[in-house]
VEXDREN-2710 file (C-alpha; in Angstrom, 1 decimal):
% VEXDREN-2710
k/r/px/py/pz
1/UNK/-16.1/-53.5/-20.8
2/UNK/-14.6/-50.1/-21.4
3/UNK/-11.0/-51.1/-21.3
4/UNK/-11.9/-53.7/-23.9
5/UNK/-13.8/-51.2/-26.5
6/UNK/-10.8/-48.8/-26.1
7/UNK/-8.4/-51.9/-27.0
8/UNK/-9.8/-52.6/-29.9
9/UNK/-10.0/-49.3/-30.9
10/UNK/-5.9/-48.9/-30.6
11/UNK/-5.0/-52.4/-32.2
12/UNK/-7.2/-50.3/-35.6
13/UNK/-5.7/-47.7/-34.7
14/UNK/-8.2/-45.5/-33.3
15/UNK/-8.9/-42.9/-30.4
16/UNK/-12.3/-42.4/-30.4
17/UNK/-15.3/-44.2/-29.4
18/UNK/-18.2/-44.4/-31.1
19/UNK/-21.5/-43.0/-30.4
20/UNK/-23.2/-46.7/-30.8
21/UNK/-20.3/-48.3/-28.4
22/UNK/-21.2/-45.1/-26.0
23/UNK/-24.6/-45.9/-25.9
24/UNK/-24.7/-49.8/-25.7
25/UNK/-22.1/-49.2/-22.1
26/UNK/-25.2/-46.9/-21.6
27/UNK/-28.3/-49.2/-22.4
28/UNK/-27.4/-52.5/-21.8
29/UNK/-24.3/-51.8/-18.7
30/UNK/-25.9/-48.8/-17.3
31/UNK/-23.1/-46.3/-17.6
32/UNK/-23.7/-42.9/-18.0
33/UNK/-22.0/-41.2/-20.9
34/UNK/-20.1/-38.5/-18.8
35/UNK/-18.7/-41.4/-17.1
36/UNK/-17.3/-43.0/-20.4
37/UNK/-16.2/-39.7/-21.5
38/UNK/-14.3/-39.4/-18.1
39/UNK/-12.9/-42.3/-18.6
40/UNK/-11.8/-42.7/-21.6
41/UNK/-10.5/-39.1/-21.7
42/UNK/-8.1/-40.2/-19.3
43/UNK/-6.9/-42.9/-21.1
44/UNK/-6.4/-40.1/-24.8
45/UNK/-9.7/-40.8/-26.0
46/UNK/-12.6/-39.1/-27.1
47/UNK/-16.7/-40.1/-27.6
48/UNK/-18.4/-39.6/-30.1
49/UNK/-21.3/-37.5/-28.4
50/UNK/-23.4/-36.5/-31.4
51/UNK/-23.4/-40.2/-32.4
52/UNK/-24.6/-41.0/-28.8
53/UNK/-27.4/-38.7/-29.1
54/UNK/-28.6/-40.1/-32.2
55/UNK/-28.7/-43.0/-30.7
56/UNK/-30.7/-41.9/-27.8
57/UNK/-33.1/-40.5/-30.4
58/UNK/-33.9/-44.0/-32.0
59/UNK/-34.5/-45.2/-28.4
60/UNK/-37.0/-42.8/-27.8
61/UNK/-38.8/-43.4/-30.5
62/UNK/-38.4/-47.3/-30.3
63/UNK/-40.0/-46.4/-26.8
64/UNK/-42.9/-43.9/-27.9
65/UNK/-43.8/-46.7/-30.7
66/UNK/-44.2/-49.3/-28.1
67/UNK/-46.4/-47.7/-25.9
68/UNK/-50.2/-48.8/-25.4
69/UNK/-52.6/-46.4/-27.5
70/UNK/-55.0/-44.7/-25.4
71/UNK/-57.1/-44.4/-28.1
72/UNK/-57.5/-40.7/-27.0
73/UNK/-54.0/-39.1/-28.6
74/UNK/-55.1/-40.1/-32.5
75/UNK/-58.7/-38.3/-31.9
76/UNK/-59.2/-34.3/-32.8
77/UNK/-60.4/-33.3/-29.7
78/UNK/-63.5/-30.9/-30.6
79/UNK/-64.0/-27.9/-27.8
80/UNK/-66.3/-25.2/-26.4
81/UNK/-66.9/-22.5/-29.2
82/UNK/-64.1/-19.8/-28.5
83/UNK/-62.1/-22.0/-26.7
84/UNK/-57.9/-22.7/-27.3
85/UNK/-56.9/-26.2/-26.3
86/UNK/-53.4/-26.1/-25.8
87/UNK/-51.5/-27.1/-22.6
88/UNK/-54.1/-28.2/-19.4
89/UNK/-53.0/-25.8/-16.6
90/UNK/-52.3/-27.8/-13.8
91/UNK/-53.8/-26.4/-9.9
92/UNK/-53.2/-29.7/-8.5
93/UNK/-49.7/-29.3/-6.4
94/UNK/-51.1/-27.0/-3.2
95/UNK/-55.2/-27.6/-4.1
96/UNK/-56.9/-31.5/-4.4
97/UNK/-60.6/-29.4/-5.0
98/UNK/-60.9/-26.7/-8.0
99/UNK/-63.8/-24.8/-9.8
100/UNK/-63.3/-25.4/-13.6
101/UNK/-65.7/-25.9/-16.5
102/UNK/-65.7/-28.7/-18.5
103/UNK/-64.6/-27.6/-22.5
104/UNK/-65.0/-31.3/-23.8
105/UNK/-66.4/-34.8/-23.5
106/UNK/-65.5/-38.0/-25.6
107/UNK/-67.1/-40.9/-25.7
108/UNK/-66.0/-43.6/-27.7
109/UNK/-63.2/-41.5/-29.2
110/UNK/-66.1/-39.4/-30.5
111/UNK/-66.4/-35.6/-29.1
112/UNK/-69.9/-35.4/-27.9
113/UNK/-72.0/-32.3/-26.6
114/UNK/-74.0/-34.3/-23.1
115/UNK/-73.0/-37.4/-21.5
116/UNK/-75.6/-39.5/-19.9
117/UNK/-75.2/-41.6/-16.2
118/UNK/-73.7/-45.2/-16.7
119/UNK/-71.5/-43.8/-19.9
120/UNK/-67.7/-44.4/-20.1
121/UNK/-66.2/-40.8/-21.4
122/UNK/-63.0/-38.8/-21.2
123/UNK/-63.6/-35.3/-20.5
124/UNK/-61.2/-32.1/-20.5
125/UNK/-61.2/-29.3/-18.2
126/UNK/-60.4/-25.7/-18.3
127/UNK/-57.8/-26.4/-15.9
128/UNK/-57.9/-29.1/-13.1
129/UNK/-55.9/-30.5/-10.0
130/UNK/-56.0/-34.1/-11.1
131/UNK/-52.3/-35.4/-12.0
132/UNK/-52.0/-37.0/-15.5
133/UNK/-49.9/-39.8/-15.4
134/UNK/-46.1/-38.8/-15.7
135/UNK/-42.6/-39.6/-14.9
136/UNK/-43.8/-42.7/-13.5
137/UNK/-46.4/-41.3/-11.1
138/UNK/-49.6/-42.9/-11.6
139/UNK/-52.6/-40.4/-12.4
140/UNK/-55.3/-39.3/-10.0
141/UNK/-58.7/-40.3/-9.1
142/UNK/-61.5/-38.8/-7.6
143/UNK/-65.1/-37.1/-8.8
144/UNK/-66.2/-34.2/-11.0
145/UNK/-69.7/-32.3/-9.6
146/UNK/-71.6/-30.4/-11.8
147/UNK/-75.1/-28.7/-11.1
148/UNK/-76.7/-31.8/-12.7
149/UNK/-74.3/-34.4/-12.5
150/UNK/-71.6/-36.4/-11.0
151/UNK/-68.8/-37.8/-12.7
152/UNK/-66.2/-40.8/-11.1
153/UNK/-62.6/-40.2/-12.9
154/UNK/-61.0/-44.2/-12.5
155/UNK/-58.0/-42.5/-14.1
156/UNK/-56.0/-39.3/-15.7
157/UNK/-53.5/-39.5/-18.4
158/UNK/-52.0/-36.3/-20.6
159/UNK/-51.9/-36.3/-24.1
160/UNK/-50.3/-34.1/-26.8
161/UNK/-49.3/-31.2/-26.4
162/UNK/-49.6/-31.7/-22.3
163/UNK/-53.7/-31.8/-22.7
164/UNK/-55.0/-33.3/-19.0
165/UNK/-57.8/-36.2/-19.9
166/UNK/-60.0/-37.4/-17.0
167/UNK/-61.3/-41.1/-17.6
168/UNK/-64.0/-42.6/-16.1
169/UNK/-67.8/-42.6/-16.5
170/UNK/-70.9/-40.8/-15.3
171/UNK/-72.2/-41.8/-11.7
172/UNK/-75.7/-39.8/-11.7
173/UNK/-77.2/-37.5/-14.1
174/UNK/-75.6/-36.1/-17.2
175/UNK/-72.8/-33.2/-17.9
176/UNK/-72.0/-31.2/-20.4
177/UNK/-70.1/-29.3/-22.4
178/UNK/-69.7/-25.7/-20.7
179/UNK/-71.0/-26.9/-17.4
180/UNK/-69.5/-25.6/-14.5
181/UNK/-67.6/-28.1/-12.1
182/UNK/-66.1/-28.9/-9.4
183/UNK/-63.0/-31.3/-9.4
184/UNK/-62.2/-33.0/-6.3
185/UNK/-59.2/-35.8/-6.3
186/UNK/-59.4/-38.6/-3.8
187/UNK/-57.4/-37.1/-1.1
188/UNK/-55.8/-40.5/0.7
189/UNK/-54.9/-42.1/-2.2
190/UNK/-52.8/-38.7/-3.5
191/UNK/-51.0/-38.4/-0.2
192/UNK/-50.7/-42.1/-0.6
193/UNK/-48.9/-41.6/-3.8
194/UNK/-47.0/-38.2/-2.7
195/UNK/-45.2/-40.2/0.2
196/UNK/-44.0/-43.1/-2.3
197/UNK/-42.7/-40.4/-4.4
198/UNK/-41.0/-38.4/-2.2
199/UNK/-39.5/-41.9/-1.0
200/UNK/-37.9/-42.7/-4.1
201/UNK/-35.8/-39.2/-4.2
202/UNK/-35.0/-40.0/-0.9
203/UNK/-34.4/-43.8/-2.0
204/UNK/-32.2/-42.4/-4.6
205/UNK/-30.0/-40.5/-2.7
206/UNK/-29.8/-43.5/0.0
207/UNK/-28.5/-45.3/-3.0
208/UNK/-25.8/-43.2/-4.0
209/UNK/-24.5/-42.4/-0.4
210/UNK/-24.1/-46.4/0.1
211/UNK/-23.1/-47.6/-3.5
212/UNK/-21.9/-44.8/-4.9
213/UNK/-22.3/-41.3/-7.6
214/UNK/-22.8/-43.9/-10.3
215/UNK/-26.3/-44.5/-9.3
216/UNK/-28.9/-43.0/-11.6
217/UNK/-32.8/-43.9/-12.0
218/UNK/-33.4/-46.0/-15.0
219/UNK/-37.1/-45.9/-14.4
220/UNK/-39.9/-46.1/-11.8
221/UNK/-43.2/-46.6/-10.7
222/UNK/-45.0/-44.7/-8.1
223/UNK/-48.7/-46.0/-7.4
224/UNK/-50.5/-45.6/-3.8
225/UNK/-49.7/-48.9/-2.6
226/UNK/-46.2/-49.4/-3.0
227/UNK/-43.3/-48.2/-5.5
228/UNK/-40.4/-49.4/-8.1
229/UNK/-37.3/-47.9/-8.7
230/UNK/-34.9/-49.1/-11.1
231/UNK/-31.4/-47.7/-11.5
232/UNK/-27.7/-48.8/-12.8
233/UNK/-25.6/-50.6/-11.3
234/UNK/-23.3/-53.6/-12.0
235/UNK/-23.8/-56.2/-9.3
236/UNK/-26.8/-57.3/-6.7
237/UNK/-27.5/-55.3/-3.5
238/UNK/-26.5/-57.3/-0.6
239/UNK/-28.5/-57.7/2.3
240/UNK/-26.3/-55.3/4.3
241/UNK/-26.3/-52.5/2.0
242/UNK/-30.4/-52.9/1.7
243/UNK/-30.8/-52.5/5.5
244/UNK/-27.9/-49.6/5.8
245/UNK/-29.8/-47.7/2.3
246/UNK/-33.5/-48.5/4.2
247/UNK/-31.8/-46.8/7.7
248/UNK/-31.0/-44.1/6.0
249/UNK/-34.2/-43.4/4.5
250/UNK/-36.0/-43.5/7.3
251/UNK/-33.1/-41.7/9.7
252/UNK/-34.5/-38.6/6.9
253/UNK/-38.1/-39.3/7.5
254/UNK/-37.5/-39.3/11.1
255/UNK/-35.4/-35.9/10.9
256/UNK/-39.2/-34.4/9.3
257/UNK/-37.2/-32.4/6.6
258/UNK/-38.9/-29.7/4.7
259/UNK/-40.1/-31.3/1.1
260/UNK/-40.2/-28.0/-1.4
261/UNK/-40.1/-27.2/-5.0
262/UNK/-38.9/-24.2/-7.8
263/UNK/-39.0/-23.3/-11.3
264/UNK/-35.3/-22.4/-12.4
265/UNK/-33.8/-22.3/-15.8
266/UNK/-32.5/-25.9/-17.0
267/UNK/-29.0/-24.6/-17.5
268/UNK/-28.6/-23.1/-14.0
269/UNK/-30.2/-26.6/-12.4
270/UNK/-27.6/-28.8/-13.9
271/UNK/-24.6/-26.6/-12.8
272/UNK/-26.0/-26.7/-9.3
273/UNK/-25.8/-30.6/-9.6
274/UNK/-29.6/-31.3/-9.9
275/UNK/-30.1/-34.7/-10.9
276/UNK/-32.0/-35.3/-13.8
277/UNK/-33.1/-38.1/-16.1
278/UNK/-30.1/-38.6/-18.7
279/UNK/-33.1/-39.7/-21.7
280/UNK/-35.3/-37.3/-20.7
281/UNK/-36.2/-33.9/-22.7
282/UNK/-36.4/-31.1/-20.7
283/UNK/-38.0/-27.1/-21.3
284/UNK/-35.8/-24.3/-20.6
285/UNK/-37.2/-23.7/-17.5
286/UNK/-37.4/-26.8/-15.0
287/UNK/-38.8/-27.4/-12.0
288/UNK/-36.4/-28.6/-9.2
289/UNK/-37.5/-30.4/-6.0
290/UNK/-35.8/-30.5/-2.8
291/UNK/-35.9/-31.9/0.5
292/UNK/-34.1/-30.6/3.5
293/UNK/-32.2/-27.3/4.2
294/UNK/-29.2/-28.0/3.6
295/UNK/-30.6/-29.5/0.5
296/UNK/-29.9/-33.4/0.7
297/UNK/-31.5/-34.3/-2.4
298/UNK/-32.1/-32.1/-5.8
299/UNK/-34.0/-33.5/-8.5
300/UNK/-36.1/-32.3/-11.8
301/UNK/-39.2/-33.9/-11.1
302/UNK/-43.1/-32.7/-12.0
303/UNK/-44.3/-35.1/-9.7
304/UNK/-46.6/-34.9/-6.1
305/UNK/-44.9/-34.7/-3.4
306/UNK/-45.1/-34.5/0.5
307/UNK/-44.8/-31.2/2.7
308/UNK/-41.7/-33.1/4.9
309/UNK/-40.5/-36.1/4.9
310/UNK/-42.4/-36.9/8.6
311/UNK/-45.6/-37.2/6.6
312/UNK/-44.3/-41.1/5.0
313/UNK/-43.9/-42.0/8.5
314/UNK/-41.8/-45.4/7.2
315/UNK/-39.8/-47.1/4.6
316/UNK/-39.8/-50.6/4.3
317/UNK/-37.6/-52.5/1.3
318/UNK/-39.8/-55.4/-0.1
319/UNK/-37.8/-56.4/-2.9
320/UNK/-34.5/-56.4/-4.6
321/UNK/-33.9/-57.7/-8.3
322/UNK/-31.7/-57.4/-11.4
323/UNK/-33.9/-56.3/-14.7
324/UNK/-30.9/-56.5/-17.0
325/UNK/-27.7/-56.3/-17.0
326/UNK/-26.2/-53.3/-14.7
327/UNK/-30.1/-52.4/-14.0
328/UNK/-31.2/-53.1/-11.0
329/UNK/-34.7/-52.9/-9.3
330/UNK/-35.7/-52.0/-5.6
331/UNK/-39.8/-52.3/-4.4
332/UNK/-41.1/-50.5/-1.3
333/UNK/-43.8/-49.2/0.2
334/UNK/-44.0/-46.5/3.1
335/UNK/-47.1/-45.1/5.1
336/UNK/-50.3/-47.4/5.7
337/UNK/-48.8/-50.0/3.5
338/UNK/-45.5/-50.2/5.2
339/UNK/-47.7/-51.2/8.4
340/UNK/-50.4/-53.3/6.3
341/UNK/-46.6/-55.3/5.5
342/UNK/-45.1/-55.0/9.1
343/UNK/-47.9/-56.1/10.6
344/UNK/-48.5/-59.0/8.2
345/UNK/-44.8/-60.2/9.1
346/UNK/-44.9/-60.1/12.5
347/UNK/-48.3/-61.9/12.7
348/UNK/-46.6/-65.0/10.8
349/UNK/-43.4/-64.6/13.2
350/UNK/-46.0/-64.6/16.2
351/UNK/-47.8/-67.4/14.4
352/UNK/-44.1/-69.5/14.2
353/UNK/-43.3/-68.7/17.6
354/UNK/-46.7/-70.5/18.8
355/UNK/-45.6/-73.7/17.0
356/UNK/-42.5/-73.8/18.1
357/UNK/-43.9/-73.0/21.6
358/UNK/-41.1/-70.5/22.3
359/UNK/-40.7/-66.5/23.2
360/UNK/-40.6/-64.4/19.7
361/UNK/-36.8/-63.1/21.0
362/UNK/-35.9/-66.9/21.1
363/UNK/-37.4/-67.9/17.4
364/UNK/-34.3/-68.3/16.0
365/UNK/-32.5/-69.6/18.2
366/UNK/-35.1/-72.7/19.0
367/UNK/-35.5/-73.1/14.6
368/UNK/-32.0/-73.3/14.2
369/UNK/-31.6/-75.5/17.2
370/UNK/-34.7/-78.0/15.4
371/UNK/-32.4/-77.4/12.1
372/UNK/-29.3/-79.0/13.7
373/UNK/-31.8/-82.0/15.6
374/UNK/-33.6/-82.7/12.1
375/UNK/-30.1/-83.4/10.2
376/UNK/-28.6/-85.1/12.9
377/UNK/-31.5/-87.4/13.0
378/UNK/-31.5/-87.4/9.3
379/UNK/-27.8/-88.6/9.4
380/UNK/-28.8/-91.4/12.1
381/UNK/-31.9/-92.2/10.1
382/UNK/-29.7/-92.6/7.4
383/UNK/-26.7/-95.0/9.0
384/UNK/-29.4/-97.0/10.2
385/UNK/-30.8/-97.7/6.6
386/UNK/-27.4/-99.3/5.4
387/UNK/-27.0/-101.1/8.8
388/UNK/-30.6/-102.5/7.6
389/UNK/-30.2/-103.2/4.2
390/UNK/-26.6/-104.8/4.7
391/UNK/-27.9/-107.6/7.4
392/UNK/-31.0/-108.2/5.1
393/UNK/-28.6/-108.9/2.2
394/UNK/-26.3/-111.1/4.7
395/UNK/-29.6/-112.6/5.4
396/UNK/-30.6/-113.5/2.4
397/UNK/-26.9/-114.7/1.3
398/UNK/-27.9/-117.1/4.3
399/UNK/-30.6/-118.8/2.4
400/UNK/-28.9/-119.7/-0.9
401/UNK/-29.0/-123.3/-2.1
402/UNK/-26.9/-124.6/-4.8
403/UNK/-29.1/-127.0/-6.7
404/UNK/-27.3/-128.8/-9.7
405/UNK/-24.1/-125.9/-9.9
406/UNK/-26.8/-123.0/-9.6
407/UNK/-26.9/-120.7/-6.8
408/UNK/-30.4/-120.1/-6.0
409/UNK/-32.3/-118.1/-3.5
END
């Protein structure tokens, strides 16, 4: 693809490619712009980079336009009397329970001053140790206790500028704004969540030990049942390299490596080699996780994350897929689920075994033994159908009668 773009560019005689041509390698192909630039420097030409950042800029905003409206980010949020809403801190990495109070309640994208038990509301906290959705990490659940109420949170997203918005409805009684709290996030379901996302930075470095330095997330989802991870590269996984990326994985789960984090400048992350999200925007100061000492993996990420690797206790790849082309998608899940699938499998293979009244170490052996009967019957079933149907047509050549110059039957 590159060789052909730099091609045409000498028979017009030009050096440079453009920051459109740059980005469409990137978008459609996968390939990350410092490779091009590599590349094609080696070859006398140069990128256009500002052009590729425009470019990246339209994307983002092609992206930010196609999103699904909360309803909640066109609203002005009304709060408590002497009360600044800017960014929601965020307790939520070492603490699932906090004391807050709440500063304000929506209902109906309408600030209100009480909620009432059965409503549906969105309410804001002073700070709070739910997640908002993020970086693909799905937000948290969990309840909200106040002196008079209780409030279920079903979800938590962020709005502008970083504001944390718990969404759900009121269980029993009624809250308030100004009511003291206390925020409790469902506990399984965000270690559920922590160990799929500390899977996919170890998933990603699996990835780029087996296929190679090219690989870089394209996207991802990381929910408490499973995960996605979608990342560049040109052809499918095979089989082989699935099983030798999934060993791996779970060769560093085994090891129980220590899973930590740390706010550095951005600059001083991406000359240490911290991988980051090419289309993302990042502050001047980032936070970095890392698992293992010496570090195996090093990525910006805000996400939830395990304390070692030990705690996912398993990988298991359920899926493999191509999402466009040079994007590629792998599914997993780890933990409970991981076992909930195991189990699930080796109940069927149990269940197969039975039928084919056999050991489960000889399954294979007996189908693909039945496979080999099947077509050779198959291939005798079929010989005997043209043995048939070529005496019943000698037969019934037997019975013509010529009557007046007519052969009839």
């Amino acid at each position: 693809l590159l060789d052909g773009i730099m091609a045409e560019a000498t028979s017009k005689g030009r050096n440079r490619i453009s920051g459109k041509q740059a980005f469409k390698l990137y978008d459609t192909y996968g390939f990350p712009v410092e490779l091009t630039t590599e590349i094609a420097a080696g070859h006398g030409f140069s990128v256009d980079l500002e052009g590729f950042e425009r470019e990246m800029g339209k994307q983002r905003e092609r992206a930010k336009a196609a999103w699904p409206k909360t309803g909640i980010k066109d609203v002005r949020i009304k709060v408590a009397p002497k009360v600044k809403l800017e960014v929601t801190p965020f307790v939520g990495y070492h603490s699932l329970e906090h004391k807050s109070v709440i500063i304000s309640l929506l209902v109906d994208n309408e600030s209100k001053e009480t909620i009432q038990e059965g409503q549906e509301a969105s309410l804001i906290l002073e700070a709070t140790p739910f997640y908002g959705e993020m970086g693909g990490q799905v937000g948290d659940t969990g309840e909200i206790h106040s002196s008079t109420g209780r409030f279920s949170v079903t979800n938590t997203v962020r709005v502008p500028p970083d504001i944390i918005v718990h969404q759900g409805y009121v269980a029993e009684g009624s809250l308030a704004v100004r009511d003291e709290v206390e925020a409790m996030v469902d506990r399984e379901r965000r270690l559920d969540i922590a160990r799929n996302h500390t899977a996919t930075h170890l998933l990603q470095a699996a990835l780029r030990q087996v296929l190679g330095e090219h690989v870089q997330q394209r996207g991802s989802l990381v929910a408490p049942d499973r995960f996605r991870f979608d990342f560049s590269h040109l052809t499918a996984v095979t089989r082989e390299e699935l099983q030798e990326t999934q060993h791996i994985v779970n060769d560093k789960i085994r090891q129980n490596l220590a899973v930590f984090s740390e706010d550095i400048p951005y600059k001083k992350a991406i000359d240490e080699g911290v991988i980051a999200l090419f289309d993302e925007k990042y502050g001047d100061v980032v936070r970095v996780v890392k698992i293992g000492e010496p570090v195996i993996s090093a990525e910006l990420c805000g996400g939830t994350h395990v304390a070692s690797t030990g705690e996912i206790g398993f990988f298991q790849i359920v899926g493999e897929s191509s999402i466009g082309a040079g994007l590629r998608r792998i599914e997993a899940v780890t933990g409970r689920e991981a076992e909930v699938f195991i189990d699930k499998h080796f109940s069927s293979l149990e269940k197969i075994a039975e039928y084919l009244d056999t050991e489960l170490d000889d399954v294979l052996d007996k189908a693909s033994s039945l496979v080999t009967e099947l077509d050779k019957e198959r291939r005798r079933t079929q010989a005997l159908e043209r043995e048939l149907a070529k005496k019943i047509a000698e037969s019934l050549l037997g019975q013509v009668e010529v009557v007046k110059g007519v052969k009839v039957l």
